[in-house]
C-alpha positions as CSV (number, residue, x, y, z in Angstrom):
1,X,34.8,-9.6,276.0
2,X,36.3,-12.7,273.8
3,X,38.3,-15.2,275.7
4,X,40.4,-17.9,274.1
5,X,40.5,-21.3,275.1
6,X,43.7,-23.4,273.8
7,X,42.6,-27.5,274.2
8,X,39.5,-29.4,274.9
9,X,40.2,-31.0,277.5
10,X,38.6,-31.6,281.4
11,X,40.3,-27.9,282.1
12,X,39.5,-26.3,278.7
13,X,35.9,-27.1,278.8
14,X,35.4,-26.2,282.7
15,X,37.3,-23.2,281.6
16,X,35.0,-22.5,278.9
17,X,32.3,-22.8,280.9
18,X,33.0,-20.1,283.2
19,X,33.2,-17.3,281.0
20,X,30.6,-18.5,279.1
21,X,28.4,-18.4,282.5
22,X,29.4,-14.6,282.9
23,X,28.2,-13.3,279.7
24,X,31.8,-13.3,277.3
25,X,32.2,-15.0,274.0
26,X,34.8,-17.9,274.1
27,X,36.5,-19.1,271.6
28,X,37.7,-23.0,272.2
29,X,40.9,-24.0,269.7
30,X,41.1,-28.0,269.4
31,X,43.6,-29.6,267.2
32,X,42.0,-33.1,267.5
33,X,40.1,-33.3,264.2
34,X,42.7,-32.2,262.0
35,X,45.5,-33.5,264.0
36,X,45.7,-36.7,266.3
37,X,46.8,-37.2,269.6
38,X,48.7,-40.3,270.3
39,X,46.8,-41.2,272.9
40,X,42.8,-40.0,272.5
41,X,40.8,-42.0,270.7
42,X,38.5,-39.5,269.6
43,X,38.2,-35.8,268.5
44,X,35.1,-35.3,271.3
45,X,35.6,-32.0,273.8
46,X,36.6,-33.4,277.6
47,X,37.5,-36.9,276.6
48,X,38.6,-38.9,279.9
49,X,41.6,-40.6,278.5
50,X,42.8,-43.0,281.3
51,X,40.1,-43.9,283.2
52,X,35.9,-43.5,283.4
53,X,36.8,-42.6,287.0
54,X,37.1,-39.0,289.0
55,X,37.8,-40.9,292.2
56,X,36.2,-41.5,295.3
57,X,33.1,-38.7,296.8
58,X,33.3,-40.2,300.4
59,X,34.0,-37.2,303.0
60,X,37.1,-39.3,304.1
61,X,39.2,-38.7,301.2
62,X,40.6,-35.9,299.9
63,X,39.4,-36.1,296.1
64,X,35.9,-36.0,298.0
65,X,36.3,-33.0,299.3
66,X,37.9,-31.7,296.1
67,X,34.4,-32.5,294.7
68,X,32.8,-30.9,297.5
69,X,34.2,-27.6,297.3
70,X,34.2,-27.5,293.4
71,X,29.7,-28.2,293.9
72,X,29.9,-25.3,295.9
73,X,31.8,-23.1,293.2
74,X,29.0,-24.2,290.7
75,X,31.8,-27.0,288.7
76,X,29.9,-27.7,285.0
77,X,31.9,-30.8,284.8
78,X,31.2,-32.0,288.0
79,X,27.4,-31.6,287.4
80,X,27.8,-33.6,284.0
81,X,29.4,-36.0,285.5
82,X,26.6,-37.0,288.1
83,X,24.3,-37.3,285.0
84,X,26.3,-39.4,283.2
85,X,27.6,-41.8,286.1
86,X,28.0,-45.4,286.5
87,X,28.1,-47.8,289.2
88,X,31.5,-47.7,291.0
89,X,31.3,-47.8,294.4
90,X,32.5,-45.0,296.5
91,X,33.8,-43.3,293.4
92,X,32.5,-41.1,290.8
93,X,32.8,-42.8,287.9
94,X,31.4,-41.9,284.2
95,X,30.2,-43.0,280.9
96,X,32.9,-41.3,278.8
97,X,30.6,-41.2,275.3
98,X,27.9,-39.9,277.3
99,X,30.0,-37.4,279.3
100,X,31.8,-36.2,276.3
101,X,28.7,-35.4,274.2
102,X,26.9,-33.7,277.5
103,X,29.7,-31.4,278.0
104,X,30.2,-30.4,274.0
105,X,25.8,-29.8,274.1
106,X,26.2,-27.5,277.4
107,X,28.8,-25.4,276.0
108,X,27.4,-25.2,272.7
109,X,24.1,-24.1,274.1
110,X,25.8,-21.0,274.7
111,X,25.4,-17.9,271.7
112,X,28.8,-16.8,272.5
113,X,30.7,-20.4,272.2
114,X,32.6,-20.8,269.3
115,X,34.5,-24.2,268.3
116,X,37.8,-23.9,266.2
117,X,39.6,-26.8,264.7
118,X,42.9,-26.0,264.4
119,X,46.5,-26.2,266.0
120,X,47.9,-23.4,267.7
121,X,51.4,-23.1,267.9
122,X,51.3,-19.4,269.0
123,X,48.9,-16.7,270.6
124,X,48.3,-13.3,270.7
125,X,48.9,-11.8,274.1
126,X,46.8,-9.1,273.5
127,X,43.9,-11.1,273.2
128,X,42.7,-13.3,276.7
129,X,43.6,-16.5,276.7
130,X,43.7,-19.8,279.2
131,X,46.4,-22.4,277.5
132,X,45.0,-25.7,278.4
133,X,46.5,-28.0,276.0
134,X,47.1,-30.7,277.9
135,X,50.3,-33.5,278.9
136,X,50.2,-33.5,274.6
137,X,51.0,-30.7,274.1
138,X,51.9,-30.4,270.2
139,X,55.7,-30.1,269.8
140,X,54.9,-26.3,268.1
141,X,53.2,-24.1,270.8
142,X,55.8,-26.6,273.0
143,X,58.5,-24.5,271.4
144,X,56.6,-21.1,271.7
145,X,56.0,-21.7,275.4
146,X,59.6,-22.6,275.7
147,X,60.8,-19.2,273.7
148,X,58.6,-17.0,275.4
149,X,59.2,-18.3,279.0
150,X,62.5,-19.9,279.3
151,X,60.3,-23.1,280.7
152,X,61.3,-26.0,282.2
153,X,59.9,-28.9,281.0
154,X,59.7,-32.2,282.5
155,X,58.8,-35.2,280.9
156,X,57.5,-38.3,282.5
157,X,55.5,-41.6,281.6
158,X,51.6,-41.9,282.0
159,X,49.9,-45.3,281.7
160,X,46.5,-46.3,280.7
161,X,45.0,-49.3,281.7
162,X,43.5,-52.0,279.8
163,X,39.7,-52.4,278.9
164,X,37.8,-56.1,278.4
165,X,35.0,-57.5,277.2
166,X,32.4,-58.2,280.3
167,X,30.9,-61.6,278.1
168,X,34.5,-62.8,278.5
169,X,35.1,-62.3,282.1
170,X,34.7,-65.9,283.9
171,X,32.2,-64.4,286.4
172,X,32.4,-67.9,287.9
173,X,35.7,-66.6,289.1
174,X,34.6,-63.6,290.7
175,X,32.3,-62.0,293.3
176,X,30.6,-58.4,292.9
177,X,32.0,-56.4,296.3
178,X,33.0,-52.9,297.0
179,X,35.7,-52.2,299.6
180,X,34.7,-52.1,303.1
181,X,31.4,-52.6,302.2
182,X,30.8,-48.5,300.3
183,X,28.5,-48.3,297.6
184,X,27.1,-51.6,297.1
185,X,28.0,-54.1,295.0
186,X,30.0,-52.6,292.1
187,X,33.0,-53.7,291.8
188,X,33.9,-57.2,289.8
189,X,36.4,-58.8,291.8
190,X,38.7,-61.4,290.6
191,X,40.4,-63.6,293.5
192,X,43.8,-65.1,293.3
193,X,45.2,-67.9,295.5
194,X,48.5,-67.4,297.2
195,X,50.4,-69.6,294.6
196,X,48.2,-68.1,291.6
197,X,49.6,-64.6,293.1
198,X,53.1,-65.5,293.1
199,X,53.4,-67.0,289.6
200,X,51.5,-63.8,287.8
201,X,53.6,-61.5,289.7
202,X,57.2,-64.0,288.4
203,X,55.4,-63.5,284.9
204,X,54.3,-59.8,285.0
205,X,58.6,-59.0,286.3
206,X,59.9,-60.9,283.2
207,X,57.0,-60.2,280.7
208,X,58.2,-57.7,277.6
209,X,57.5,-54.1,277.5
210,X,56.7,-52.0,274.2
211,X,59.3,-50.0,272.9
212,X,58.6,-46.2,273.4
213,X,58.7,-43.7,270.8
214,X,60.6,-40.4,270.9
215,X,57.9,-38.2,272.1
216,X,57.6,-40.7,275.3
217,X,60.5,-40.8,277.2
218,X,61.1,-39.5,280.3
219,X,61.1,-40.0,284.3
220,X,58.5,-42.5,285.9
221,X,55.1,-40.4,288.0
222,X,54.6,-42.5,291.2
223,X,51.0,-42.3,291.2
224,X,51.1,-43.7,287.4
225,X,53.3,-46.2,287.6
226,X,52.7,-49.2,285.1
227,X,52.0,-52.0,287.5
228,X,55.0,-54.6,285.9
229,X,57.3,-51.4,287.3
230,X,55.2,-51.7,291.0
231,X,56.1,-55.7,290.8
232,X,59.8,-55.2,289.8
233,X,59.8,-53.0,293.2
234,X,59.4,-56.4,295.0
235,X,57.5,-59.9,295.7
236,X,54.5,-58.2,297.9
237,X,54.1,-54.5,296.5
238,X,51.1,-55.3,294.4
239,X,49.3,-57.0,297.1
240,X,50.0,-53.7,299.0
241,X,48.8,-51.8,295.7
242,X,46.5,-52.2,292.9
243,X,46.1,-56.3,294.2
244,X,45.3,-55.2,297.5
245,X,42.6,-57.3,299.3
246,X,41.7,-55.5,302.5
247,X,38.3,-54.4,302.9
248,X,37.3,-57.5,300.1
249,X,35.2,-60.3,301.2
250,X,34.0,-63.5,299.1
251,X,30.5,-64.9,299.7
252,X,32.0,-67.0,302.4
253,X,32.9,-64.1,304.2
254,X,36.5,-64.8,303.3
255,X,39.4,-62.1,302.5
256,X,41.1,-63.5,299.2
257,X,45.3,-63.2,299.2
258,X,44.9,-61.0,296.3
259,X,42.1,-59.6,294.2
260,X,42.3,-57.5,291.2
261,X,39.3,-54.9,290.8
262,X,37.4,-54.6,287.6
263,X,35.0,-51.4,287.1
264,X,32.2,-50.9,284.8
265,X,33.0,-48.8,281.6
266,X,29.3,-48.0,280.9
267,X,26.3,-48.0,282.3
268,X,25.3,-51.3,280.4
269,X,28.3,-52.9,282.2
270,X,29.6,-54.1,278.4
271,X,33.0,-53.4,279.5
272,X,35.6,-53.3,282.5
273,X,38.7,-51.4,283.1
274,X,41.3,-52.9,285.1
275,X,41.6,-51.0,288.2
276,X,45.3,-49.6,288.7
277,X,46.5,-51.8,285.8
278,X,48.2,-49.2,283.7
279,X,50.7,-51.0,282.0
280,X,53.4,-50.3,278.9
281,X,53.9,-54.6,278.5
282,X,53.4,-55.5,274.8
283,X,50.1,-56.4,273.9
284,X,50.8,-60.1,273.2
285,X,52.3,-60.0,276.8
286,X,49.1,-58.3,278.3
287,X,46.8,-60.9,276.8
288,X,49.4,-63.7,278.3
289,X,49.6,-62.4,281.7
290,X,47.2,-61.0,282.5
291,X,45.3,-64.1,281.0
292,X,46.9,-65.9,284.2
293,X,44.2,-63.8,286.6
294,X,41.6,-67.1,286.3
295,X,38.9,-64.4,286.4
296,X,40.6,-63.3,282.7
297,X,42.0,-66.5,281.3
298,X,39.5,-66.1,278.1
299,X,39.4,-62.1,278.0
300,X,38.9,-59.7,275.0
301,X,40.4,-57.0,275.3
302,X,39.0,-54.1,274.5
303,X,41.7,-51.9,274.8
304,X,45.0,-52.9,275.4
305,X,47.3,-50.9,278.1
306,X,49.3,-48.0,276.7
307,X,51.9,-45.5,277.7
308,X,52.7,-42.2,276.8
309,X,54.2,-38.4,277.0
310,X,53.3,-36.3,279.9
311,X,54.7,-33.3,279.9
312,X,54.2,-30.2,282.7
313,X,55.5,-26.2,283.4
314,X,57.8,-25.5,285.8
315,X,54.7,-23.3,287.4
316,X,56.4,-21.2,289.9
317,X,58.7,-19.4,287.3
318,X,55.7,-18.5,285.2
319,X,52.3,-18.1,286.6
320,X,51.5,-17.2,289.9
321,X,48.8,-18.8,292.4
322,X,45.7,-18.0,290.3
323,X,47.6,-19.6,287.3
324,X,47.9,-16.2,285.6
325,X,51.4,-15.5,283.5
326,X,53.4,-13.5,286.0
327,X,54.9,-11.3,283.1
328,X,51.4,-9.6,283.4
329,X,49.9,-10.5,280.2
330,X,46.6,-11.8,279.9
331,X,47.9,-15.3,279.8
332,X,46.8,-17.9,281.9
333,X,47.8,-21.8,282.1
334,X,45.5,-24.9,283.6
335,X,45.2,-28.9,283.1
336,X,48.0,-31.3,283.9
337,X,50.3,-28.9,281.9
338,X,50.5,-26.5,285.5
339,X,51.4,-29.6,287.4
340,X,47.9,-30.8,288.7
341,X,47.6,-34.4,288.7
342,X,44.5,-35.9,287.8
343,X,40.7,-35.4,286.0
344,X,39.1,-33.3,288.7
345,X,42.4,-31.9,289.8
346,X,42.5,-30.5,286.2
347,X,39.2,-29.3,286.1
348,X,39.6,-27.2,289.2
349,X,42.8,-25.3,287.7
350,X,40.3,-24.4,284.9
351,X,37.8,-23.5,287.0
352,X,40.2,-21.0,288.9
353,X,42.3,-19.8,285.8
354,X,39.7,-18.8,283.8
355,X,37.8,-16.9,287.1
356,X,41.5,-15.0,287.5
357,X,41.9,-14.3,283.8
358,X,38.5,-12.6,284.0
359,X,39.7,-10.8,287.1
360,X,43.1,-10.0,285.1
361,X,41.3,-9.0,282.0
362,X,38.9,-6.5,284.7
363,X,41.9,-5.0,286.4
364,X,40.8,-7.1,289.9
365,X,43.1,-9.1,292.2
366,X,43.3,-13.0,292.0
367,X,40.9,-15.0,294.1
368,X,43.1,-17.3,295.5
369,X,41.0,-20.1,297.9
370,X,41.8,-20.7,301.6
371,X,44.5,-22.4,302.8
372,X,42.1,-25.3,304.3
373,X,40.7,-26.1,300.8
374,X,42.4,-28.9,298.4
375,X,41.8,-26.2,295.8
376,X,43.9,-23.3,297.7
377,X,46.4,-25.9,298.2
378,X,46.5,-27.0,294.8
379,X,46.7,-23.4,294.0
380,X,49.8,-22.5,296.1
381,X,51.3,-25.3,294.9
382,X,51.8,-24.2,290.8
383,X,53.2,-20.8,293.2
384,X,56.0,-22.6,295.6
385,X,59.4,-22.8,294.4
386,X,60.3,-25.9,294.5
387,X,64.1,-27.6,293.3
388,X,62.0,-30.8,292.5
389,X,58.7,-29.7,291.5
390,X,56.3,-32.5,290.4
391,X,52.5,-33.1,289.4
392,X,50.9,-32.6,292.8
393,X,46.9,-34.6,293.7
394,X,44.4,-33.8,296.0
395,X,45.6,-34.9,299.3
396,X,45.4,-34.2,303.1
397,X,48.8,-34.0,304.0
398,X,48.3,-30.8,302.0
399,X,46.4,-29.3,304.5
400,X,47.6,-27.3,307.5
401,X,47.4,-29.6,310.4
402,X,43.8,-29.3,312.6
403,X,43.4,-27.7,316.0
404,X,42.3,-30.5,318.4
405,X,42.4,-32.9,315.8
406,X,40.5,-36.4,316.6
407,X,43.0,-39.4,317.4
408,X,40.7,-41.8,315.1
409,X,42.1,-41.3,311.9
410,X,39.1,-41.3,310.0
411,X,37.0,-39.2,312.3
412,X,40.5,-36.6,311.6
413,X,39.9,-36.6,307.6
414,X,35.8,-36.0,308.4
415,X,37.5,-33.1,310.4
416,X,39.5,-31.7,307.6
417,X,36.3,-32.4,305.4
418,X,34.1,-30.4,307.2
419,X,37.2,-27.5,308.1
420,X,37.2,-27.4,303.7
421,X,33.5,-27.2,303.6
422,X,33.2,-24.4,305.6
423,X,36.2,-22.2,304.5
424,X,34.6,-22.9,300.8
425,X,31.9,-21.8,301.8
426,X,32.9,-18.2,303.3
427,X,35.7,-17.6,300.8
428,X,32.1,-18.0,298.0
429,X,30.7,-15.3,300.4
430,X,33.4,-12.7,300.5
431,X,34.3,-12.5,297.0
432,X,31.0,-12.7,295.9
433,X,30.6,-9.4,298.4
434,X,33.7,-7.6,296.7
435,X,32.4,-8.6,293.4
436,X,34.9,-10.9,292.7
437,X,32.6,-13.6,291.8
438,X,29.5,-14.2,289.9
């Protein structure tokens, strides 16, 4: 059988990948190469856009055991991502080149993969196909969706954070660290004083933001917020966010009053992004502000700070929990479009939408995971009505509550880690007995 793949993105490629791994021809329709994006940089299959990191692995977080259950499910992007990681603490973090290129060889390695450059601004039904084209969505296959479903669409802003030049970092003004002491030292971390703190953040409230083009506007996402917004929320909220110093100690042993966190771009360590910094300021005002970090004061940047469109589905109207079109065509939806929030977020919605298109296409039921996995979650979620649906992450509080759950707080998320683990684990079992899985 010949799937179509609309958008090469995380959820795309993963997507891909998984009917690829089953023996069907895919064919993968990209519009970067003919047309732009205004926000990639390049026309390379999975690009990480925002940040080189997938977030933190430790079984105390919820984005770890994301990445636990999706190992067990056999994840492709997952697995490229380990080979291509850098330094970054606790966190699974990548070198985008290298990641990019790794994912585009394993799928091409396949017989049956078959890259298209083009724009699609409509589809057959008839033929299979997962639409993963991403918070960019062109403005045709927009309207198409729109026509065809009655969709809501919401549109909201999405930051990227700014990338400098390690030779230009005043190391002098740092100390290597990672918080609490997991994963070594990989983390640059710039220190500020308690009156250095309090004249950035005066700055960062008054400094001038870009204006933002048509395609852009929209509502704020919390968990992208451009850090001058966090500051304008008051005089201590970035020392409670992104400038937080808990867990931080200098070589004195001392816990600075704020600290931003720089992370390697690439394994050489020739570049840093600025942790949590996503920012729409101008790029003059960037260079001025954030020059005030001592740590920065004679930075290059790399890349400045941008913002731009994100725009999602109402999900529960059209696709159900396996992210299959409810209208019963052989349509199915993943990436940030369903409302997922974040890289590996995305890549399990491909991961599961291209497993139930296959089931679709087969005349099978959905696999839809247990209720004590971030993926089931995730995957009820695109399903719930909801009168103010939003982008949803991996979290715990997604989770239904555990039985005799520890008082210690982190000895209760190693409980829900090890709950997830094991439903993952016998959900793999019994649809691989029905023959629901490969």
């Amino acid at each position: 059988m010949r799937f179509h793949v609309v958008g090469g993105g995380l959820a795309g490629c993963e997507a891909a990948y998984r009917f690829l791994r089953s023996g069907h021809e895919v064919v993968m329709h990209e519009m970067r190469g003919v047309k732009s994006s205004p926000c990639h940089s390049t026309a390379g299959l999975a690009e990480l856009v925002c940040s080189n990191s997938l977030k933190s692995e430790a079984e105390d977080t919820a984005s770890g055991l994301l990445k636990a259950e999706l190992r067990a499910l056999d994840c492709m992007l997952l697995d490229v991502a380990e080979a291509c990681r850098v330094p970054a603490g606790g966190a699974l973090a990548v070198d985008r080149d290298a990641f990019s290129r790794e994912v585009t060889r394993r799928l091409t390695s396949f017989d049956g993969f078959e890259p298209v450059r083009e724009e699609v601004t409509s589809f057959d039904e008839l033929q299979p196909v997962v639409v993963a084209s991403g918070p960019l969505t062109s403005d045709a296959l927009a309207d198409t969706l729109a026509r065809k479903y009655g969709a809501k669409y919401i549109g909201f802003y999405d930051a990227v954070a700014p990338i400098v030049d390690a030779d230009s970092i005043d190391v002098s003004m740092t100390f290597c660290a990672s918080r609490y002491g997991r994963g070594g030292d990989d983390y640059l971390n710039c220190p500020l004083t308690r009156d250095e703190y309090y004249a950035f953040w005066r700055e960062l409230c008054e400094a001038k933001t870009a204006s933002l083009h048509d395609f852009d506007r929209g509502g704020l996402f919390e968990a992208c917020m451009p850090v001058e917004e966090i500051a304008r929320r008051g005089a201590d909220t970035l020392r409670f966010g992104p400038l937080k110093a808990a867990g931080l100690r200098d070589a004195d042993g001392r816990t600075p009053y704020a600290v931003l966190q720089l992370r390697k771009e690439d394994v050489a360590g020739s570049a840093y992004n600025l942790v949590g910094f996503q920012t729409n300021l101008t790029f003059g005002e960037q260079k001025r502000v954030f020059g005030m970090i001592p740590a920065l004061a004679n930075a290059e940047f790399l890349r400045y700070g941008v913002m731009h469109r994100n725009t999602y589905l109402y999900a529960p109207a059209i696709m159900d929990a396996g992210f299959v079109a409810k209208d019963g065509s052989l349509v199915a939806f993943a990436g940030q479009m369903t409302g997922v929030e974040g890289y590996v977020e995305s890549i399990a919605s491909g991961l599961l939408a291209a497993e139930n298109l296959r089931l679709a296409a087969e005349g099978k039921s959905r696999v839809i995971a247990p209720p004590e996995t971030i993926i089931g979650q995730l995957q009820r979620h695109v399903a719930r009505e909801s009168a103010d649906y939003q982008p949803m992450n991996a979290n715990f509080g997604l989770l239904p509550p555990l039985e005799d759950a520890p008082r210690d707080k982190k000895q209760r998320k190693l409980a829900f880690f090890k709950r997830g683990v094991d439903a993952i684990g016998r959900f793999l079992q019994d649809a691989r007995k029905e023959e629901l899985w490969n």
